[in-house]
C-alpha positions in Angstrom: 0.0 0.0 0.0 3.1 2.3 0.9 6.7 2.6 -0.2 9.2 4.3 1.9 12.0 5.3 -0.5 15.4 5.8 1.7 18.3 7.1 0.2 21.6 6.4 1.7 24.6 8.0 1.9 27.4 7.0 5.0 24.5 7.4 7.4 26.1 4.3 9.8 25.8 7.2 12.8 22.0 7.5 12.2 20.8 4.6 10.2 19.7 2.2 13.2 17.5 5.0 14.6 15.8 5.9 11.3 15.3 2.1 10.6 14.2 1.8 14.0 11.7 4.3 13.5 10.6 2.9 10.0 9.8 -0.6 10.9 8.3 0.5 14.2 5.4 2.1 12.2 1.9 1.0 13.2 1.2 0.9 9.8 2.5 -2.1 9.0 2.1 -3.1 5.3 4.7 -1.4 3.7 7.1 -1.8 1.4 10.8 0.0 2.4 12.9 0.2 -1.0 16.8 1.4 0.5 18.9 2.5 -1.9 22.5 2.6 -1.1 24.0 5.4 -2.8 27.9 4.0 -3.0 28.6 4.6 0.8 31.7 4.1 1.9 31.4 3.3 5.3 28.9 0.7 7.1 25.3 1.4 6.1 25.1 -1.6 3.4 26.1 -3.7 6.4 23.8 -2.2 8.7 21.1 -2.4 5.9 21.6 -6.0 5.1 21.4 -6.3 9.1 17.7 -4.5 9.4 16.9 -6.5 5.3 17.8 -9.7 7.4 15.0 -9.4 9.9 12.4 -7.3 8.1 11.3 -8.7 4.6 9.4 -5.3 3.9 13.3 -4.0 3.2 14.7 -4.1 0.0 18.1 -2.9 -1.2 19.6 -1.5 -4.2 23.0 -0.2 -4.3 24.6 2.4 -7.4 27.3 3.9 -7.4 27.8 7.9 -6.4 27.4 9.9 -8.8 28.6 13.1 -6.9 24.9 14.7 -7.5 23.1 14.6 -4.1 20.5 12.5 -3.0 18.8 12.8 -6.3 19.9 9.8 -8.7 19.2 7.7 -5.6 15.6 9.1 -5.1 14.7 8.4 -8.7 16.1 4.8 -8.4 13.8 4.1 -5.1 10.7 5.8 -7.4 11.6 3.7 -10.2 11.7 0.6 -8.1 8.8 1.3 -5.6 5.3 -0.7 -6.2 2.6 0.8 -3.5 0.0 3.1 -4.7 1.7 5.6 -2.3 4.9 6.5 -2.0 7.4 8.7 0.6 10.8 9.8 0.4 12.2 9.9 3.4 16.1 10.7 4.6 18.4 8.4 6.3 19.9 10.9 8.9 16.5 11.6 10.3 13.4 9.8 12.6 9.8 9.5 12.4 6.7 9.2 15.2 5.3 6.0 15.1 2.3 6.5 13.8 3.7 9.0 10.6 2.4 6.9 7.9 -0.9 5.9 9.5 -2.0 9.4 9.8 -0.8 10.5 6.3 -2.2 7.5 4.7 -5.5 8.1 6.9 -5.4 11.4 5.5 -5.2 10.2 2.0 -7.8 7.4 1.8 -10.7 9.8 3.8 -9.8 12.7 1.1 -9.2 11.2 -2.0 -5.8 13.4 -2.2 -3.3 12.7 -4.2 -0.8 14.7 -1.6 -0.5 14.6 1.8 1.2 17.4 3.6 2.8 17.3 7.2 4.7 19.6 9.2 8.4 18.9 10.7 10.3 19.6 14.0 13.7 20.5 14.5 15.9 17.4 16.3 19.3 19.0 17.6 22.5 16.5 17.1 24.7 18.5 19.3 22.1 18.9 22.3 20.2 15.5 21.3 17.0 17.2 21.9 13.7 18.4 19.5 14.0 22.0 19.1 11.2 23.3 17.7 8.6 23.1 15.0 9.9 23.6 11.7 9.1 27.2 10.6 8.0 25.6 6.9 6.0 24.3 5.4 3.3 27.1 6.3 0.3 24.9 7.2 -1.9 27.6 8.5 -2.2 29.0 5.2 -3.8 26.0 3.9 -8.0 26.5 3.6 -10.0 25.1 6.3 -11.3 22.5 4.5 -10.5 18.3 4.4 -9.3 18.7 0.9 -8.2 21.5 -1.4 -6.9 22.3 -4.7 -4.3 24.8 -5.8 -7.1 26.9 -7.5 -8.7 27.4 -3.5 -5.4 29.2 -2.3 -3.0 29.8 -5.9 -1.5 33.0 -3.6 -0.3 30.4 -1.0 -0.1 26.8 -2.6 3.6 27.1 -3.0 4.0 27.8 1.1 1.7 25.2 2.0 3.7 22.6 0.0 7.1 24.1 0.4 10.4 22.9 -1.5 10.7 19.6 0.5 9.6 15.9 -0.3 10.6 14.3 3.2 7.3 15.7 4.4 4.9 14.7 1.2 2.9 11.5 1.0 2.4 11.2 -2.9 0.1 9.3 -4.5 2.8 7.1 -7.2 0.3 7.2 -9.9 0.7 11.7 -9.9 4.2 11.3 -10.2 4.2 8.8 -12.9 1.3 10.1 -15.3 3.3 13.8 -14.9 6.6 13.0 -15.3 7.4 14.0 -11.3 11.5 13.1 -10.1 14.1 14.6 -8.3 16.8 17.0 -10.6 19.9 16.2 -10.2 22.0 18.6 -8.3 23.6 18.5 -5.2 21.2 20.0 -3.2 17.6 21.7 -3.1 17.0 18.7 -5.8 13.4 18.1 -4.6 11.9 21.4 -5.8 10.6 20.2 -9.2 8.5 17.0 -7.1 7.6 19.0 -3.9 6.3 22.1 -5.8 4.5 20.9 -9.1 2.8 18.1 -7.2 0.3 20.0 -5.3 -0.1 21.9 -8.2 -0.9 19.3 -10.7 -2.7 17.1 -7.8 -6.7 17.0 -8.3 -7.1 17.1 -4.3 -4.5 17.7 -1.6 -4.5 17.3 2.3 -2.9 18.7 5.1 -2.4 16.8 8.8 -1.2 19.7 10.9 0.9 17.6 13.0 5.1 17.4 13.6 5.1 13.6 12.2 8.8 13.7 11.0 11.9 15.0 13.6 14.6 16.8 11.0 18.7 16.1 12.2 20.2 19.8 12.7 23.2 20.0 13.6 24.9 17.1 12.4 27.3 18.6 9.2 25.7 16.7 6.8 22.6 17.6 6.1 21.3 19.7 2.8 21.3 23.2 4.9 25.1 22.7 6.1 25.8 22.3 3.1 24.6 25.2 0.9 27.7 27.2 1.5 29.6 24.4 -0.9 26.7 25.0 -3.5 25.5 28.6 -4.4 24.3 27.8 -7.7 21.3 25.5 -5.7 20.1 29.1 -4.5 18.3 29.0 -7.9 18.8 26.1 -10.4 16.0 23.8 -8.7 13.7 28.1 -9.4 14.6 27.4 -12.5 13.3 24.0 -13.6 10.1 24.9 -11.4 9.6 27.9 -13.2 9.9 26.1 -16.3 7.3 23.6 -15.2 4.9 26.3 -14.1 4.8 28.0 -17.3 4.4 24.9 -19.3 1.0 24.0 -17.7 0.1 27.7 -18.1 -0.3 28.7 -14.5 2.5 30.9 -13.4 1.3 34.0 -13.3 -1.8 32.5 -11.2 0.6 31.0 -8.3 3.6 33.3 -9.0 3.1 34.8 -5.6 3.3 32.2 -3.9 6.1 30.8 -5.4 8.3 33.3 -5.3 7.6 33.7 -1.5 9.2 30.6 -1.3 11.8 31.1 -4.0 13.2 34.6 -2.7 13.4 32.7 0.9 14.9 30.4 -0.1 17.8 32.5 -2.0 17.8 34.6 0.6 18.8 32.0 3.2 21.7 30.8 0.9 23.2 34.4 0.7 22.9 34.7 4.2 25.0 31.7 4.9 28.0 32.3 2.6 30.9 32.4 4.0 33.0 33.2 1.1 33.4 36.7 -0.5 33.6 35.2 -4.2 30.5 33.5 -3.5 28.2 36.1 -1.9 29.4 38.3 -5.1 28.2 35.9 -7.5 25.4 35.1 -6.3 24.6 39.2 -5.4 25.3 39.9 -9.2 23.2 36.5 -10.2 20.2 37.3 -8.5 20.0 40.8 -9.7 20.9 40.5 -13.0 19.8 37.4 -14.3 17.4 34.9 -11.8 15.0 37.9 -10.8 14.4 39.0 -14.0 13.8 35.4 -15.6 11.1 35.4 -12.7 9.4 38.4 -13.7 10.8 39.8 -9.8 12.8 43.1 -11.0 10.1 45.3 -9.7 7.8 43.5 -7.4 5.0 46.0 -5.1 5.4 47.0 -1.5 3.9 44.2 0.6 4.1 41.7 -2.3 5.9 39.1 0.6 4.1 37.5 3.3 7.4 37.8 5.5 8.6 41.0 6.5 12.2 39.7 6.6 11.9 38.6 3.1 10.7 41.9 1.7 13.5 43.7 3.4 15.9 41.8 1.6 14.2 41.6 -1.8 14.1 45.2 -1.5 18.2 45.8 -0.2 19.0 43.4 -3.5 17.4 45.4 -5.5 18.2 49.0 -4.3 21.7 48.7 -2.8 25.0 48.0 -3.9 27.2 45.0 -2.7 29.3 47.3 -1.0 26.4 49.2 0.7 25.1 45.9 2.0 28.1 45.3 3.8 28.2 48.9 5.1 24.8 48.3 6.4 26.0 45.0 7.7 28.6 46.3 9.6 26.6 48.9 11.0 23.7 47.2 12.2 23.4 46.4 16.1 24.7 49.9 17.6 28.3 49.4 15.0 29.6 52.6 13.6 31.1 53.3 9.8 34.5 51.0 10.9 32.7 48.6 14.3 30.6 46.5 14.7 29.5 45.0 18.1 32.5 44.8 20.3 32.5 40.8 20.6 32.9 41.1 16.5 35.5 43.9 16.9 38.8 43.2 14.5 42.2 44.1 16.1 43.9 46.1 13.9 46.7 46.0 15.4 47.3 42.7 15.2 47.0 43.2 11.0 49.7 45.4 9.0 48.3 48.0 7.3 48.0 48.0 3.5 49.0 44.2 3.8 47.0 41.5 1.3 45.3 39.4 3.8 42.9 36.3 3.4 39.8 36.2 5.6 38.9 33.0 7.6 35.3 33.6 9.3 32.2 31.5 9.6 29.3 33.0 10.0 28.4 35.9 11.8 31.7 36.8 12.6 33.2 36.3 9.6 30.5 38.9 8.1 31.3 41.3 10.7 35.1 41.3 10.3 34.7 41.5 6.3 32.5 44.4 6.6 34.8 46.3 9.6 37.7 45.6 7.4 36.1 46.5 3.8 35.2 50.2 5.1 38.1 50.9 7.3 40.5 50.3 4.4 42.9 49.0 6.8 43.7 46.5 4.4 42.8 44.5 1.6 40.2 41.4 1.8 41.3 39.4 -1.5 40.0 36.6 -0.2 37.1 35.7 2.4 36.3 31.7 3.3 35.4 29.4 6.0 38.0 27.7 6.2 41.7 27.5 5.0 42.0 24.3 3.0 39.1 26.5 0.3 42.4 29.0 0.0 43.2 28.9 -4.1 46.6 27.5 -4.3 48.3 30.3 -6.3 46.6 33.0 -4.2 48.9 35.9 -3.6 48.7 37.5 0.0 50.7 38.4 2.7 48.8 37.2 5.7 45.8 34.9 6.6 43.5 36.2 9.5 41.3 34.1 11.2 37.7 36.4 12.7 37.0 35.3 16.5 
């Protein structure tokens, strides 16, 4: 009746306690397709293990193609037989009764998509944090079913760009074409976003059914500072999508609530000044206009946060940003909060430094040392092994 398709990439350190979780369901008849995605490290063993007692598990095993999760998705679809069908991730956990509800959901509906909401499970402090800010649930209509024509200004927030949280009926995905792109990350835009939208009915359960690892280095929001161009290439083969079944403009809204957030959160967490360049001048000068976003109204976001950046994109130079940046929380023109404060002393005037700063702090200490002129920035990273090899500096400064 269900497939759970599992993709699985070195996930020894998690993959008993999302197993664990799976075969625990109360829901029992399911069908649990694993696809091991040329690990290198125990999770074949540990899924032969599980295969070995459970005969719902099945295992395939490709090799890595170096293009995220997504070749190993599309395998698992390819493979699955249940009339419904979930992709869930190897690193994360599930409440026991996560596929009875959905599938509950599904049958008493006739939807073809089941929405749930997520919460926040902290590696470092092994504890739930939170419920997931998105997908935007109470924006769905108060009704047991909907289509995208009863909400097309919020459709695209009520489904969000995630499939981990999507009970699919197999035979949507199938008769519309429906897999994951792949690129390294964001790669479940294309099934997440034009599902709803193509679906005849869709269902929310307004529930926290799936507990999302934080935390942990691996997962897809660690690593967006290794993959700028995922801010927009899963935008653009949505967009794409949108306009060939003629409905764009009708959900455009929506979407690019979604979208901008979602570019927004990758510019905030570069860490690298080549990076937050290119995707500054790629936004502005070629991804907003493709999504008909160069001039958008007051108000036209349903997040304040969101607009203010839109709007800072689109009215401020790069260097301005950073001026603000370094001025914001009580800063002047050359400080920014004391805790962030560079010591010039400690750095030779006019020299050619490179930048090592995570984070906050490494955005601080850029923008401090980009006004002050104390000396030149040519190059700003997380870390010292991203340093190009025939680089030419004087000095490599590490912000604190």
């Amino acid at each position: 009746m269900v497939s759970l398709v599992i993709p699985v990439y070195n996930s020894e350190r998690y993959l008993r306690q999302c197993l664990d979780s799976v075969i625990g369901q109360t829901y029992e008849r399911l069908e649990i397709v694993c696809v091991n995605d040329g690990s290198s490290d125990d999770s074949l063993t540990i899924l032969e293990e599980y295969a070995g007692r459970d005969g719902r598990i099945r295992i395939y095993s490709k090799e890595n193609e170096g293009k995220g999760a997504a070749p190993a998705r599309n395998l698992g679809l390819e493979n699955a037989s249940g009339e419904y069908i979930q992709f869930i991730d190897s690193d994360d956990f599930f409440e026991p009764d996560m596929v009875e509800s959905l599938l509950a959901k599904a049958v008493d509906t006739g939807s073809d998509v089941v929405i749930c909401a997520g919460q926040a499970f902290d590696d470092e402090v092994q504890r739930v944090t939170g419920r997931l800010p998105h997908p935007d649930l109470y924006y769905a209509p108060d009704t047991e079913a909907f289509s995208w024509k009863d909400c097309p200004e919020y459709i695209c927030e009520i489904a969000d760009n995630y499939a981990w949280n999507k009970l699919f009926r197999r035979q949507l995905l199938i008769e519309n074409s429906l897999s994951f792109t792949p690129i390294p990350i964001s790669d479940d835009q294309d099934i997440s976003m034009i599902a709803p939208i193509v679906a005849k009915r869709v269902a929310v359960v307004d529930r926290a059914l799936i507990n999302y690892r934080v935390g942990t280095g691996t997962s897809q929001c660690d690593s967006q500072t290794r993959h700028p161009e995922a801010a927009y290439e899963g935008t653009c083969s949505v967009v794409d999508r949108l306009r060939k079944l003629g409905v764009y403009e009708s959900v455009k809204q929506s979407y690019l609530n979604v979208a901008i957030r979602l570019m927004r959160e990758y510019f905030d967490r570069m860490t690298e000044l080549g990076k937050v360049k290119f995707l500054y001048g790629k936004y502005r000068n070629e991804i907003f206009p493709m999504l008909g976003a160069s001039e958008l109204p007051q108000g036209y976001f349903h997040d304040p946060r969101v607009e203010d950046w839109y709007r800072l994109i689109m009215t401020k130079t790069l260097e301005e940003i950073f001026f603000d940046s370094a001025r914001a929380g009580g800063g002047t023109m050359t400080t920014a909060p004391l805790r962030f404060q560079v010591p010039y002393d400690e750095i030779k005037r006019n020299s050619r430094i490179v930048l090592i700063g995570k984070g906050i702090a490494g955005r601080y200490w850029y923008s401090q040392l980009l006004l002050s002129g104390h000396c030149e920035v040519v190059f700003w990273t997380d870390t010292e092994e991203h340093i190009p090899q025939n680089l030419k500096f004087d000095a490599v400064v590490k912000a604190r």
